[in-house]
N, C-alpha and C positions, 0 to 999 in steps of 0.2 A: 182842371184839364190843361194838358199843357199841348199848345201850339207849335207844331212842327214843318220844317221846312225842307225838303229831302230836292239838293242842286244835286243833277246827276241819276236821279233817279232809276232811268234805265240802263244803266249799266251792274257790274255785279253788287257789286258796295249798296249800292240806290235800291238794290231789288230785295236784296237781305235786310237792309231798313225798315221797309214797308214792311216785311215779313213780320219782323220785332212789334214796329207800332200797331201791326193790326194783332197781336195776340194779347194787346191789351188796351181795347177800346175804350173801359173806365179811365184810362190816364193820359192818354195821349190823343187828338185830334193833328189829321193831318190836313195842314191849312194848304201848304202850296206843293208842289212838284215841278221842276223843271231839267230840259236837257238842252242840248247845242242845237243835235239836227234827226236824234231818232222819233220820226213823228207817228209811223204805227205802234211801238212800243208804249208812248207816250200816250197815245190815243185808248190803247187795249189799259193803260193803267187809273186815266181820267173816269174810262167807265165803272172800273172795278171800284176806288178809290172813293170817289165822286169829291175833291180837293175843291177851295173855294177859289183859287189857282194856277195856272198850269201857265208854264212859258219857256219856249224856245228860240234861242238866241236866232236861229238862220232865219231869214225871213220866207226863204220857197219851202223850205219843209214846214211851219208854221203854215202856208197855207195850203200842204197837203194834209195837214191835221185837223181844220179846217171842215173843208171837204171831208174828211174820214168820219169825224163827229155828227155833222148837220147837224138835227136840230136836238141829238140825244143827251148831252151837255148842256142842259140852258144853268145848271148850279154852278159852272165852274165858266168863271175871266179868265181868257186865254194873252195871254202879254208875248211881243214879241218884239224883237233889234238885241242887239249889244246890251243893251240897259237892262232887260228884263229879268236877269238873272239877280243882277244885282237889288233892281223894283224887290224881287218876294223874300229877297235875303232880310232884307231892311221892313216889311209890314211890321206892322205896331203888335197885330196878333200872333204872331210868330216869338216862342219862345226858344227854341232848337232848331239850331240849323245846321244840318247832315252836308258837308263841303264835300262833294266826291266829283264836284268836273275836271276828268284826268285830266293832265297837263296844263300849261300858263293858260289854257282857256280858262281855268278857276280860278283864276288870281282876281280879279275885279272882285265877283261877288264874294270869295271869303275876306277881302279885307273890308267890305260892307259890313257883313258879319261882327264883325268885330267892331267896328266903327261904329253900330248900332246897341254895341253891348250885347251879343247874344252868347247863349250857350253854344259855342264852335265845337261840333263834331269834327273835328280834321282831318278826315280819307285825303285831301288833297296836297302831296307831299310837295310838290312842287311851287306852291306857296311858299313855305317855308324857307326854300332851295334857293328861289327866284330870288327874294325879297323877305326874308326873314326880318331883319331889323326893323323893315317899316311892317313887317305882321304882329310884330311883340310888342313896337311900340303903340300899334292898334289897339293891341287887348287891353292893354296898359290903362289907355285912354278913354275907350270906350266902358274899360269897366267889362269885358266880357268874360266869360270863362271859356278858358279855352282845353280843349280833350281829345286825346291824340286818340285817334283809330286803326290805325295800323298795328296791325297785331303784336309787333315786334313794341312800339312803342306803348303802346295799352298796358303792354305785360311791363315795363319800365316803371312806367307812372305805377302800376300796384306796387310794384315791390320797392318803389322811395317811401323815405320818411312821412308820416301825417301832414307833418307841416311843410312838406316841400311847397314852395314857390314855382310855378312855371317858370321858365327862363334865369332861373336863380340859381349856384352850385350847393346840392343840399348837404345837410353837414354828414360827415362821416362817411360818406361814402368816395370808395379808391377808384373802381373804374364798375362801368357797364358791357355787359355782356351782349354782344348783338348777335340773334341766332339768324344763318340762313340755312334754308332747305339745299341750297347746290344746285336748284335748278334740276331740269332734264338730262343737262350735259354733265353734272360733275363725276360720271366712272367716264367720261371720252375720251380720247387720247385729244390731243393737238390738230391733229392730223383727220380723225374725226370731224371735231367741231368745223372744221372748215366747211366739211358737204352739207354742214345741218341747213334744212329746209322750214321755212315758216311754219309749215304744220308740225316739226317737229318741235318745233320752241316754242312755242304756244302751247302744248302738252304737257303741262306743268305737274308731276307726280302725285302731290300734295293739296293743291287749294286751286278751285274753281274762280279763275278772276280773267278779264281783259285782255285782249291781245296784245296792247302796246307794253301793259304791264307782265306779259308774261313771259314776251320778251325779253325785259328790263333783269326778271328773274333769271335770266337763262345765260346770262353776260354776266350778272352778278352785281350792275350797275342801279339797280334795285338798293341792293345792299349798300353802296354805296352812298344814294341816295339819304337815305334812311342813318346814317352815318350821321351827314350835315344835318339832319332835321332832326336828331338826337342831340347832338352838343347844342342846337339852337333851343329846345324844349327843356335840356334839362343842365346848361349854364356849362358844360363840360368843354375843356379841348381835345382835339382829334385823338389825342395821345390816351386820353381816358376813356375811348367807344375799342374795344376792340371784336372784331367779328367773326365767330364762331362758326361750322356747317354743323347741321345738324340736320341730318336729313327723314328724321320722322319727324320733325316738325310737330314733335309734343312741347318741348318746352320752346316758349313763346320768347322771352328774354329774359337776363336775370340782371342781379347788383348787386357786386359785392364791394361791403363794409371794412374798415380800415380794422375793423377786430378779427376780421377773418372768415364772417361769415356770408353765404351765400344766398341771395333770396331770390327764388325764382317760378316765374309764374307756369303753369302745366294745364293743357286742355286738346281737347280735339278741335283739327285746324278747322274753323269751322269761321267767319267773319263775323257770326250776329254773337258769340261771344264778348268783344271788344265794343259792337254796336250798342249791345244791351249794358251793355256796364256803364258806356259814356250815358247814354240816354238820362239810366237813373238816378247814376253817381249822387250824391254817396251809398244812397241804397241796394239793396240788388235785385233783378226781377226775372222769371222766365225769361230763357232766349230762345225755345224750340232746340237747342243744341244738344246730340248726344252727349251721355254724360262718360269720364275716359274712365276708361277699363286697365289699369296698370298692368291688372298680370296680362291681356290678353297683348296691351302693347309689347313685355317682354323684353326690350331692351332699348336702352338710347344714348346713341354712337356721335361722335363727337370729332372734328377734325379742322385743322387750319384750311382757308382757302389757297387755293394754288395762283399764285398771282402770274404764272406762265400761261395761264389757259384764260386766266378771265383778268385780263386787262381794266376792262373799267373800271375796275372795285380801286385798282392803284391810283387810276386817272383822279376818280371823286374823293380820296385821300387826301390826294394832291387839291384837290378843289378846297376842299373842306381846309387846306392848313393855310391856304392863300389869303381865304373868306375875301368880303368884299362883294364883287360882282364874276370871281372866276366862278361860284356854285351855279348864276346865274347862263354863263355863258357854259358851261360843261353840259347844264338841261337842254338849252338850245339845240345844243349840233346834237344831244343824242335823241330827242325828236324825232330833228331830224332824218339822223341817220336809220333809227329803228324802224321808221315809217318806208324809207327806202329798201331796208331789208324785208321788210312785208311786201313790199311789191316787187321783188324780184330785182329791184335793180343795183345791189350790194348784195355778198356775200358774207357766211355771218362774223368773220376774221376783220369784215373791212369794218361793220359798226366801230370799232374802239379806234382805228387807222383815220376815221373823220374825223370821230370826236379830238382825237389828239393832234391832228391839223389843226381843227377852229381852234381850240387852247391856245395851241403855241402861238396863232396870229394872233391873240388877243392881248392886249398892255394892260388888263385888271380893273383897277378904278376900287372907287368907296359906293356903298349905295347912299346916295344923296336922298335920291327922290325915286318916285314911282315911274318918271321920264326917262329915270337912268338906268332902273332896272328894265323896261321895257325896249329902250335904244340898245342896250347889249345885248337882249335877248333879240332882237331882229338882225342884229348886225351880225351876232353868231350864225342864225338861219340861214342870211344870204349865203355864208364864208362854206354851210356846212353844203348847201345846193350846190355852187360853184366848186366845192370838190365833189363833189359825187357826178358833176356833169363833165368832168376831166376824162382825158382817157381812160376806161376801166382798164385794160393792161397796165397802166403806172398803177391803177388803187393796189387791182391784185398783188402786184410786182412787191409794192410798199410791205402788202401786209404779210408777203411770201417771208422778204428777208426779214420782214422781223419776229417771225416765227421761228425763220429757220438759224435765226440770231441769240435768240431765247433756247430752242432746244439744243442747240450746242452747248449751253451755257446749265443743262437742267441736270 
């Protein structure tokens, strides 16, 4: 039986895991479950679950979970603070651990992870983004293996060589093909994307995932993302990730070989695809996932991103060619910024207009340490609150002429 750890649980990734693990109860035991602060979630999955486990970083949601349980839980240790997450990354009976706490909140417990030597399921891209170097050289050291879960990334790692190396350039191969969907917005005009509303970017065509991240999708700074966590997983520079639309979101990503040939991985968007593959690797097991239907897909369409409309994809280019600590400070401000766009207080033209403020204030640096990636990431936060708390007339104003700067230019 192998012992599994699912950080993030209640969220999409976390809930599609559990789905995987529970269709095969001969093989998989799940030991622990934790989230940040969703505590009925959490609570409705301790019962179902019954984890010997469960912990939530915030301590007043902790102890409204609590109170939600009383006395119907007495099988499952409830763990709570800052630490806790990290506590069930790190149990001794824990073989697999599923890393899905979106953003720098999952940076502690996946580098436990690894620091423990575990099988790293890795939904948490912002690990990588944050603090790559000290994530590789975790794995390194801990001895862990490490397994990208990100669909785009998943389909990567299939279609490398057998003996590829994580974090190593494998042989023979020219560049990587990184597919995105385009988001909600990619037929909108310019002019469009400006009115778009939270609800509307968050309606993501293709895959059932997150707000913050469905946003991320709709900027295209998703993509970007996934960019730097690509050259960091599979030893590449910038120049060799290049990123594709594809907006049926059948083919996952590909890699193509210095002989010419193309290999590339194909399924329905579906997450426990990627889930189940990493889980069994190198085996392969039911994932519940419909199985694709070619003829009824019909056709699949292919096209460069518009770097006039979606700004951050250029931004995290630019990140990714700088390395260092810029990956870590470009996650920060868009955070932040994304967060503010969800509550109304940015418009969605101004997301990339912060992030490309904090950039530019920022002087780079090496990642040293875990201090250094953590200090750039606060001090971005500050730079990126402090403009958004600026006059909103200057943000607009910024993000008018540089639209209206770009489509003169388009």
């Amino acid at each position: 039986m192998i012992g599994v750890a699912v950080l993030g649980s209640t969220g999409s990734i976390g809930e599609s895991t559990l789905d995987v693990v529970a269709r095969h109860p001969d093989r998989y035991r799940l030991v622990a479950i934790g989230a940040n602060r969703s505590a009925a979630k959490l609570a409705d999955q301790i019962l179902r679950f019954r984890p010997a486990y469960a912990a939530l970083a915030d301590a007043r949601a902790a102890t409204e979970l609590t109170q939600l349980l009383g006395s119907k839980a007495p099988q499952t240790r409830i763990l709570t603070g800052e630490d806790a997450l990290t506590e069930i990354a790190s149990l001794s009976e824990v073989h697999a651990v599923m890393a899905a706490i979106v953003g720098a909140a999952g940076l502690p417990s996946t580098l436990a992870a690894a620091r423990a030597g575990k099988r790293l399921l890795l939904a948490n891209k912002e690990s990588l983004v944050m603090a790559g170097p000290l994530l590789m050289d975790a794995v390194r050291e801990g001895g862990a293996t490490l397994l990208p879960i990100d669909s785009e990334h998943n389909a990567i790692f299939q279609c490398m060589p057998h003996n590829m190396q994580v974090g190593k350039p494998p042989a023979g191969v020219r560049r990587v093909l990184l597919t995105a969907s385009g988001g909600p917005f990619r037929d909108w005009t310019r002019e469009a994307i400006a009115t778009a509303t939270p609800e509307q970017a968050v309606a993501h065509p293709n895959w059932v995932m997150g707000r913050k991240i469905s946003v991320d999708s709709a900027t295209l700074m998703n993509k970007g993302l996934e960019l730097i966590e690509a050259c960091l997983l599979f030893g590449l520079p910038p120049q060799q990730v290049d990123v594709v639309v594809h907006p049926q979101s059948i083919i996952h990503s590909a890699v193509e070989y210095l002989d010419g040939s193309v290999l590339a991985q194909l399924g329905s968007p579906d997450m426990r695809t990627p889930i189940a593959h990493a889980l069994a690797w190198p085996d392969r097991i039911a994932s519940g996932v419909e199985f694709l239907d070619l003829i009824r897909t019909a056709r699949l369409d292919f096209r460069a991103p518009d770097p006039d409309k979606f700004r951050c994809l250029a931004l995290a280019q630019a990140a990714a060619r700088a390395g260092g600590l810029a990956p870590a400070v470009l996650n920060a401000a868009n955070e932040v910024a994304v967060q503010a766009f969800l509550d109304r207080q940015l418009n969605f033209l101004e997301i990339a207009t912060v992030i490309e403020s904090v950039v530019a204030q920022s002087g780079g640096g090496v990642v040293g340490s875990l201090e250094d990636v953590l200090a750039a990431d606060s001090e971005s936060r500050l730079r990126a609150h402090e403009r958004i708390q600026r006059s909103r007339g200057g943000l607009a104003r910024d993000a008018i002429k540089s639209e209206s700067a770009r489509g003169a230019h388009a």
